[in-house]
N, C-alpha and C positions, 0 to 999 in steps of 0.2 A: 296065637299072638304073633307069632313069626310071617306067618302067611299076611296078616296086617299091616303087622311091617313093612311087609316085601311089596304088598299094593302099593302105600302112603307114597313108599321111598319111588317106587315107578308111575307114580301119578305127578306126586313133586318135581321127578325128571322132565314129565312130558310135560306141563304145565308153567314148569318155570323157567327151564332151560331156551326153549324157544325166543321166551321174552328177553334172555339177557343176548342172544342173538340180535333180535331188532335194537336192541339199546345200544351195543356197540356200533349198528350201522349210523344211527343222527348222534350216537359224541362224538364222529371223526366228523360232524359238519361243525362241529364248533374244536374242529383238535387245533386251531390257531389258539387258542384260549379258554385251554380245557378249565372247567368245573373242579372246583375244589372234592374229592375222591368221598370226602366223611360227609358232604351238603346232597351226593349227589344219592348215597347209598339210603341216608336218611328221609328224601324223596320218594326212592322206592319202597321203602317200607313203609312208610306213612300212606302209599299207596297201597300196600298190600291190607294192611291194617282196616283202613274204609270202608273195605268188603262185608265187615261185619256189620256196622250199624247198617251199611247200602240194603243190607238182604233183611233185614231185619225190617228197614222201611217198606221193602217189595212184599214183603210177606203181610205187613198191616194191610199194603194193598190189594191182594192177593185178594184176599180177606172181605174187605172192605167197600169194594169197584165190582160190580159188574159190567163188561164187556171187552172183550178182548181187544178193542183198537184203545178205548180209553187206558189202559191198563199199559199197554205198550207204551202210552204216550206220559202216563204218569213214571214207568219204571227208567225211561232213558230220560228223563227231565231226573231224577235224582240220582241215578249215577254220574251222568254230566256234576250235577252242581256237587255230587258229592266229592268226587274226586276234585276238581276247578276250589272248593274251600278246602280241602284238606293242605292243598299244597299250598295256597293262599297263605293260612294259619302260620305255616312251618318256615317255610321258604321264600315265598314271591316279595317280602316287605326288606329280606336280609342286604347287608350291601354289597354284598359279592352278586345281585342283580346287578352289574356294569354293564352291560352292551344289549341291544335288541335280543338275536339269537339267542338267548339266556334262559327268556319266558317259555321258548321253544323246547328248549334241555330240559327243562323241569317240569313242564306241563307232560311231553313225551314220557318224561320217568314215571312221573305218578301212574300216568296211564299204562305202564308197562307194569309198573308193581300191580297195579289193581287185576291187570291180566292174567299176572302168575298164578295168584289165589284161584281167580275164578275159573281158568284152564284148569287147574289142577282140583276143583272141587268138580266138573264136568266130567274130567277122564278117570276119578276115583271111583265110581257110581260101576260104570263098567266093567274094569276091572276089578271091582271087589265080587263079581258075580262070574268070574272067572271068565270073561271075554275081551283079552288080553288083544284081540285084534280089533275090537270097538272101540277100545280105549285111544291103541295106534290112530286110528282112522279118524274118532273125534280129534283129537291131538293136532294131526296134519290141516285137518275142516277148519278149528278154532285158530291154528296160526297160522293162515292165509285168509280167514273170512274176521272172524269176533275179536282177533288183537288187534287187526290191521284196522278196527273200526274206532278201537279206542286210541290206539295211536293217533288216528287222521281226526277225531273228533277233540283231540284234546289238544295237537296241534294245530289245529284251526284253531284253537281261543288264545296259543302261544301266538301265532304267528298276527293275531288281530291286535294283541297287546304290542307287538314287537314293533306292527308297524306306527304304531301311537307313543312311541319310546319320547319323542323329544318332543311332544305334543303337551296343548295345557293339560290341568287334571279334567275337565269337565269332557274333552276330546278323549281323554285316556277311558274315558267311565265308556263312552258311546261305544267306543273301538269293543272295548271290554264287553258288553253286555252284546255287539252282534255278535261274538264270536260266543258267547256260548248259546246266544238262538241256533247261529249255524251247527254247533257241537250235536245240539239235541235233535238239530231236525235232521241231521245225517244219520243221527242214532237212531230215530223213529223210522225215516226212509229204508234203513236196515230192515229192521224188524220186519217192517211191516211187509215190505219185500218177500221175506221168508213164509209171515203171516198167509199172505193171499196166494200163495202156491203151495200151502201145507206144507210145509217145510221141501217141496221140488225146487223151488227156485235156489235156493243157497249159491249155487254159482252162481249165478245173474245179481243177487245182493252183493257177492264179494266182487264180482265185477267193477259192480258200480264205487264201492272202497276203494277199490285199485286206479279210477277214475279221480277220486278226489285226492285220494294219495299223491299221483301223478302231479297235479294240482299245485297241491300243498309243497311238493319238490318244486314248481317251479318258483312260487310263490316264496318261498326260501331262501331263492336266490336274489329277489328283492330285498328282503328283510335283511341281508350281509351286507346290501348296498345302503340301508337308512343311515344319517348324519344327521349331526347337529344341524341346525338349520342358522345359516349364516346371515348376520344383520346387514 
């Protein structure tokens, strides 16, 4: 039971810890007007939370789909929309939504809670088989490659909302709906990246996250600049 323990508790470090690393790097882009501390922790948990029905539906597919491209493409289309309505539900409609940059904070947290869980259901597997340096190595792979994915796929749907902030509702839908076409198709580009070089390519897929990421930081810098739009 100990030995259990002693996994969980070093799964959950390497799993979770990383992500509260990336979460304090984008709340210093909003630290002029930080997030109320109980909206923001609630985000991440409701992120963490997700993972379950997420895997649950992956696993109907699993099941359900034969081919491995189709499959790819159904399991990052319901992560994407899983995460993007979970935070929806909880958060996105509250009033402390006051500024652009806002969709961006919250979208990013969901997506960082949802990374903890699944980092730390990833690096459990290894170390519970006593290869305690697979678990390390996946750990390091998943926080430069699979968080930075959900990061940049969920900040792309903040940043498409952000920039539709003082836009009508019918503008705010459009904004809204490409940004999680872009969410899914970054996701699926991932994958399938990894897909079609048997899992060799993984540097070349997080490359290419590191690319949009870059991106999304500059794209950022607009979204600080949006205003009301003056009559």
């Amino acid at each position: 039971m100990g030995t259990f323990l002693e996994h969980t508790l070093f799964a959950i470090a390497g799993g979770a810890l990383p992500t509260l690393v990336w979460l304090l790097f984008w709340l210093r882009e909003d630290r002029k007007h930080p997030e109320p501390i109980r909206l923001l922790f609630l985000t991440f948990a409701v992120g963490m939370l997700v993972v379950l029905p997420v895997l649950k539906l992956e696993a109907f597919v699993y099941q359900s789909v034969s081919g491995e491209t189709l499959r790819i493409l159904l399991w990052s289309t319901i992560e994407e929309l899983g995460k993007f309505i979970a935070v929806l539900s909880i958060v996105l409609w509250r009033k402390e939504i006051d500024e652009p940059i806002d969709y961006v904070v919250y979208m990013v947290t969901v997506a960082l809670g949802f990374a903890a869980v699944e980092n730390t259901l990833f690096i459990f597997n290894p170390i519970s088989q006593g290869l305690a340096t697979t678990g390390i190595v996946t750990g390091n792979l998943r926080f430069i490659g699979a968080t930075l994915l959900h990061i940049g796929a969920s900040a792309a749907v903040g940043i498409c909302m952000a920039l539709a902030f003082y836009k009508n509702r019918l503008r705010k839908y459009q904004y809204m709906a490409f940004g999680l076409i872009l969410a899914i198709a970054l996701h699926i580009g991932f994958n399938l990246t990894i897909l079609i070089g048997n899992g060799t390519h993984s540097v070349l897929a997080s490359s290419l996250v590191w690319i949009a990421i870059i991106g999304i930081l500059l794209l950022l810098e607009k979204v600080k600049k949006v205003h009301p739009i003056k009559n």
